[in-house]
C-alpha positions in Angstrom: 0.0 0.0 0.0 1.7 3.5 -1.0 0.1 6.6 -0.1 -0.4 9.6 -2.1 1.4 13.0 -0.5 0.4 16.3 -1.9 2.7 19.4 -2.2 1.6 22.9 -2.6 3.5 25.7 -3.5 4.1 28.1 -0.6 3.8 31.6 -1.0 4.6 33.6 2.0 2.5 36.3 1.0 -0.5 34.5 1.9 1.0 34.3 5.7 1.3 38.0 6.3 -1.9 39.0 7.7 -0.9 41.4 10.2 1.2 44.4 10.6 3.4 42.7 13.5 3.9 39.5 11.2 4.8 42.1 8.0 7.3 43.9 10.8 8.8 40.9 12.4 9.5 39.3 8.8 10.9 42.2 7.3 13.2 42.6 10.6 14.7 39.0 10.0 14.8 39.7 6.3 16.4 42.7 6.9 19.1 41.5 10.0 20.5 38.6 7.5 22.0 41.7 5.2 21.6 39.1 2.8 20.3 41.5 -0.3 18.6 38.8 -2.1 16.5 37.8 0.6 16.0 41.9 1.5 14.3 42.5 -1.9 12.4 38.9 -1.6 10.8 40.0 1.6 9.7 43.5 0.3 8.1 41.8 -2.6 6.0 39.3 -0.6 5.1 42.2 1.6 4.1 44.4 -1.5 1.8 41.3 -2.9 0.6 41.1 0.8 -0.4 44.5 0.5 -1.8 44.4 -3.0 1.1 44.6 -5.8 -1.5 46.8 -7.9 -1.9 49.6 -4.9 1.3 49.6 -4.2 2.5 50.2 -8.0 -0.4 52.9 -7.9 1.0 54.6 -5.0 4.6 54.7 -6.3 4.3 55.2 -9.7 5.8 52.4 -11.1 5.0 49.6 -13.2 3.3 46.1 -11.4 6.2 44.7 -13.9 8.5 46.6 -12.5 8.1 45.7 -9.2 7.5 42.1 -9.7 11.1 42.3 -11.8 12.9 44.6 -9.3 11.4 42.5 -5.9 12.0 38.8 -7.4 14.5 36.7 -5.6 17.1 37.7 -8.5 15.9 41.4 -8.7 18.4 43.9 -7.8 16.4 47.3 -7.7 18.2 50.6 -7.3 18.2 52.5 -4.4 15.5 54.7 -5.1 13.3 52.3 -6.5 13.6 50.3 -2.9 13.1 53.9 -0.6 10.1 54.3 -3.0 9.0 50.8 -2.2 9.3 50.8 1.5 8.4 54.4 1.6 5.1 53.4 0.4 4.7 50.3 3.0 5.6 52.5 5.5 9.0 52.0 6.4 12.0 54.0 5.8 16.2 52.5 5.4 18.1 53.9 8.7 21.7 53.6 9.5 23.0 51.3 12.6 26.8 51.2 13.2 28.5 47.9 13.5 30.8 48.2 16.5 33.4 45.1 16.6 37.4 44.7 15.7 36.6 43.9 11.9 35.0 46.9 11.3 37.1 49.4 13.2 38.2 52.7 11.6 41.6 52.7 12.7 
C-alpha cells in the first residue's frame, strides 16, 4: 500500500496577515544583510499588500516591481526607498561596533 502526498507551492505572502507579522518578517529579512532575501521579503510584503496599490502609489509599473522585488531582482536604491516608503518604512543607519570593522 503507498500513499499519495500532496505538495503545494508556498507563498509567504498569503501568511502575512498582520502588521506585527509584516514587521517581524521584514526585521529578519532585513538582520541577514543578505540583499537577495531583503528585496524577496519586500516583494512578498508588496503582494501582501496588493502589488497593484502599491505600483499605484509609487508610480511604477506592477512589472517593475515584480522584476525589481523577485528573488534575482536587484532594484536601485530609489526604486527600494520608493517601495518601503510606500509600506511605511524608511532605510536607517545602525553602526556595527566590533574589531573587523574598526576605523583605525
Amino acid at each position: 500500500m503507498s500513499e499519495t502526498i500532496t505538495v503545494c507551492k508556498w507563498d509567504t505572502a498569503e501568511f502575512l496577515d498582520t502588521q506585527e507579522d509584516i514587521d517581524a518578517y521584514l526585521q529578519v529579512a532585513f538582520e541577514s544583510g543578505d540583499a537577495r532575501q531583503i528585496t524577496k521579503a519586500l516583494g512578498n510584503v508588496a503582494k501582501a499588500r496588493g502589488m497593484m496599490d502599491i505600483a499605484r502609489q509609487t508610480g511604477l509599473t506592477r512589472e517593475h516591481l515584480y522584476t525589481s522585488l523577485s528573488e534575482n531582482g536587484n532594484p536601485t536604491l530609489q526604486t527600494l526607498t520608493v517601495i518601503m516608503n510606500t509600506l511605511g518604512y524608511q532605510l536607517s543607519i545602525t553602526p556595527i561596533h566590533n574589531e573587523q570593522h574598526a576605523g583605525g
